[in-house]
Phi, psi and omega in degrees: 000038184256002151324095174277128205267092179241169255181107159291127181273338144291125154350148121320138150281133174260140179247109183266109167293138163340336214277339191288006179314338194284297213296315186289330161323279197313302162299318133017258165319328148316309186263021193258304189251350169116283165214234180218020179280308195273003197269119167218122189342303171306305179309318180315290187308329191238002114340291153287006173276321183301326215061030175278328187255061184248115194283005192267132159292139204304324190293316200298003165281354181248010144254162183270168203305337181286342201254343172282126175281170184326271206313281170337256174316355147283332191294299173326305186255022139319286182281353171267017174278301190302284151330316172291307186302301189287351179277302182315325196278000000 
């Protein structure tokens, strides 16, 4: 045991791809609407027309899109990941 034994004291960083968007839709819409039978363009359309469907939180709308930092939007979507991932389950 004369090996010395170190330990990194920072996290990992996980570099999460881009590729899982599909899965997350879909839950999304799963827990929005139920399933995807009532789900139709048209509602979809008039919705966003409605403004119901503006994916922005509330404090971030009356800024521009340049002042949120990295750090801000990795969080956000860390926890709305998380709220997704735990909802499928």
């Amino acid at each position: 045991m004369d090996d010395s034994f170190t330990l990194p004291l920072r996290p990992l960083v996980e570099r999460q791809e881009a590729h899982d968007t599909l899965p997350v839709e879909i839950a999304q819409i799963n827990s929005q609407w139920g399933s995807f039978r009532d789900v139709n363009e048209d509602k979809l359309q008039a919705i966003i027309q409605g403004g119901g469907g503006d994916a922005t939180s509330e404090g971030e709308e009356n800024k521009p899109q340049g002042e949120v930092d990295r750090t801000e939007r990795l969080e956000e979507l860390y926890k709305r990941r998380a709220e997704i991932t735990q909802f499928a389950q």
